[in-house]
N, C-alpha and C positions, 0 to 999 in steps of 0.2 A: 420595477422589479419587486418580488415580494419578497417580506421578510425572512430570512436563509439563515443559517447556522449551520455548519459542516462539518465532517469529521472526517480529520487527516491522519491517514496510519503510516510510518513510518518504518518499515521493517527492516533492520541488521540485520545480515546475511554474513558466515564468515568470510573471515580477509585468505587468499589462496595464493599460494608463494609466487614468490617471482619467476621468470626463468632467465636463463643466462649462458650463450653459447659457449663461454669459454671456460667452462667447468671439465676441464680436463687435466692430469697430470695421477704421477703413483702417488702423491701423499693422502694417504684417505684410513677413516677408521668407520666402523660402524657403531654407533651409538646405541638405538636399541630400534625394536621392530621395523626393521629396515632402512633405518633413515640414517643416514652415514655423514661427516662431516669432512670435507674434502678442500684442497689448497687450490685455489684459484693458481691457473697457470701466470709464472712470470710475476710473482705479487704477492705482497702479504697478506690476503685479504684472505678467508676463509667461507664456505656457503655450504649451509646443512641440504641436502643432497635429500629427495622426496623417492620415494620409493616405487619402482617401475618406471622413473620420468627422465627425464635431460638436464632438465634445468633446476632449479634449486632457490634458496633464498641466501641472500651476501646477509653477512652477521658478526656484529662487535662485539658481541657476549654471548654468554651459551652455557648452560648447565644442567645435566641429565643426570637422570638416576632410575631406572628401568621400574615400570614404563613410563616415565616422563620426559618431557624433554623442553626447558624454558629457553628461548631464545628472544634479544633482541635485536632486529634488522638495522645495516648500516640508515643512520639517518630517522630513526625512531625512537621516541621517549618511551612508549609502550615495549611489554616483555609478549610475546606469543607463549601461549602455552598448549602442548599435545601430548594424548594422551595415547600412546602408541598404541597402546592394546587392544583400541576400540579405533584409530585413525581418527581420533577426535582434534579438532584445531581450531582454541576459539580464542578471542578476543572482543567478547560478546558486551562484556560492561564497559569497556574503553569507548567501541563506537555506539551505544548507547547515551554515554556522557556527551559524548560530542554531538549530537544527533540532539541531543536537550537543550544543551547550550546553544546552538544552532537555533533551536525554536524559542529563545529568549533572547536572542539576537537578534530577531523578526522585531519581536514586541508583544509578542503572547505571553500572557498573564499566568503565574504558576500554577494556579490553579484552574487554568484551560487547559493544562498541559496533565497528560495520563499515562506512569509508564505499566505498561501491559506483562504478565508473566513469560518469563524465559519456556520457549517452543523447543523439545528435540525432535526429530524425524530419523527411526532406523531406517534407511534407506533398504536394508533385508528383509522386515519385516512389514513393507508397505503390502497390503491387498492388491494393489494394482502396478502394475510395472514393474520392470526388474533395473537394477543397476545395471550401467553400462561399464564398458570396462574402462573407458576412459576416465571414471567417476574418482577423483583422490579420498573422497572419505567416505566412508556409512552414514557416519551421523551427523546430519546438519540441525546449528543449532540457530535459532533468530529469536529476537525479541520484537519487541515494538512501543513506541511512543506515539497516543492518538492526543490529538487535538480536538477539543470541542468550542465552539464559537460560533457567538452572530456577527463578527467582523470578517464579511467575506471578501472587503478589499485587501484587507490583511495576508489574508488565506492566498488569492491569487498572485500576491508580492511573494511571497515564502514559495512557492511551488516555481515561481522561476528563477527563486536563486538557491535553487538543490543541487545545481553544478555544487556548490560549495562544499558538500558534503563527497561528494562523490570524488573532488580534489581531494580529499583529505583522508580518502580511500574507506569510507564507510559505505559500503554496499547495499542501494535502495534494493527491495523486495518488491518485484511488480508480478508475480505469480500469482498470490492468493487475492481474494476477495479485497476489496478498500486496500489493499497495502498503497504506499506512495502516492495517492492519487487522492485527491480530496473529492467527496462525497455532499452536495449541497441539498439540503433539505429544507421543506418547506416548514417551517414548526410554530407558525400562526393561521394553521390551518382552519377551525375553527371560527378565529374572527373573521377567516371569508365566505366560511357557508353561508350566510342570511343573504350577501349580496350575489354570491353566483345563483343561490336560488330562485331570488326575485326578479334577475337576469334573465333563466330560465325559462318562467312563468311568464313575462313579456313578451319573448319572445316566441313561445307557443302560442299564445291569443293572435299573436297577430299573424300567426302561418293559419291559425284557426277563424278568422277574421278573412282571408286572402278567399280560405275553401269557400266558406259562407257567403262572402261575396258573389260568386263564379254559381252559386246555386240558389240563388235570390233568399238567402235565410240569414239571421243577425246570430249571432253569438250569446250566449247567456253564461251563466255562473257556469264554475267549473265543479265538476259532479264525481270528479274520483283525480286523485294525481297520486303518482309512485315518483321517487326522486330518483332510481336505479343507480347506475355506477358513477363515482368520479374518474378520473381517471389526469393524471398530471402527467406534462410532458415538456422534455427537455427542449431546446432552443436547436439542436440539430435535429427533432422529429423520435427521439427514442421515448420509447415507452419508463416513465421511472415511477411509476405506481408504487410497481414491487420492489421489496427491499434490497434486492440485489443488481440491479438496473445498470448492463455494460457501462452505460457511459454518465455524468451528469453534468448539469451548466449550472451557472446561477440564474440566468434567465427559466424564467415556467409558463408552462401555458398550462390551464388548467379546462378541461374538457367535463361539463354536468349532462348526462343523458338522461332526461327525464321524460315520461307519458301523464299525458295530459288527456282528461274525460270533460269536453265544455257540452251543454247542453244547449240545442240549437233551436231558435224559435223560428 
């Protein structure tokens, strides 16, 4: 296997209420921008009520002041916080935190570890596609924490205990480009060019060696070589030349296309 170092993205996506069929009965107020806070039937329990939807989020605490609205869900140390005016609902630095600790849990070194600028998206003002009505907010907000390293056994131990996060209701990002998905690169490229080239060169003499045989003439110096393309590729066959490569392995095969001019005696 050659030398690999990869980079792991991690992207918080917001956390999005719970729902909960037995959000019925008259006690109910409305908070502000539609989001109303209503008594669980039969129970003391109360659940802030999403606006156009059924279901709601159960919550021990709760205090608004137009347009905000901070609540804490039964069973959470974290407070949500929304921003009604915009259907903003983020808890972007919480599972950030946890999504870091997470990756020092592993045994990645802090300073392998990279947290990335807060991303918003107006879901109104995208160029291409329009919101669906099912959509609960405009604007989604994610961060991301990447990992860089040459411990790739490390990297494939961490990628399969991201259930863990996902328990703990931090929402991986498998949408964009490297989000969640670790990215293996080859980054001693270099120290293998002399030997895929001299690879190359043997192995052209001796296809040139084969011709020359078959036409009674020997082989001589070689009289012009271009080295053309390299070309690296994954262990299941995908092209990862480019820097954006669907898929990646730690395994590589690395492919040298070169032409060769031998002068024939």
């Amino acid at each position: 296997m050659f030398n690999t170092f990869h980079r792991l993205t991690i992207c918080v996506a917001l956390i999005c209420f719970c729902a909960c069929d037995a959000l019925v009965g008259p006690e109910s107020r409305e908070l502000a921008g539609g989001y109303r806070l209503k008594r669980v039937r039969d129970s003391n329990d109360f659940a802030l009520i999403i606006p156009h939807e059924s279901g709601g989020l159960i919550i021990d605490e709760i205090g608004w002041r137009k347009p905000l609205i901070i609540a804490r869900a039964t069973g959470s140390k974290y407070w949500d916080v929304i921003n009604t005016a915009r259907a903003e609902h983020t808890r972007i630095s919480a599972d950030r935190d946890a999504a870091v600790a997470f990756l020092r849990k592993q045994g990645f070194a802090e300073a392998e570890i990279e947290r990335q600028p807060t991303r918003t998206v107006d879901k109104l003002a995208r160029e291409y596609g329009q919101p669906q009505a099912a959509d609960r907010f405009r604007y989604v907000v994610t961060t991301s924490v990447v990992v860089k390293t040459a411990n790739v056994d490390l990297v494939r131990t961490a990628v399969g205990a991201t259930e863990e996060l996902l328990k703990a209701g931090v929402i991986l990002d498998g949408e964009r480009e490297g989000a969640a998905n670790p990215r293996y690169v080859v980054s001693k490229f270099n120290d293998l060019r002399p030997q895929l080239l001299a690879d190359a060169t043997k192995n052209a003499r001796a296809t040139a060696q084969q011709f020359a045989a078959d036409s009674g003439a020997q082989v001589g110096v070689i009289r012009s070589a271009n080295q053309g393309s390299i070309q690296i590729f994954g262990m299941d066959g995908n092209d990862e030349s480019g820097p954006f490569s669907p898929t990646s392995t730690p395994m590589k095969r690395i492919r040298v296309v070169s032409t060769f001019e031998f002068e024939l005696r």
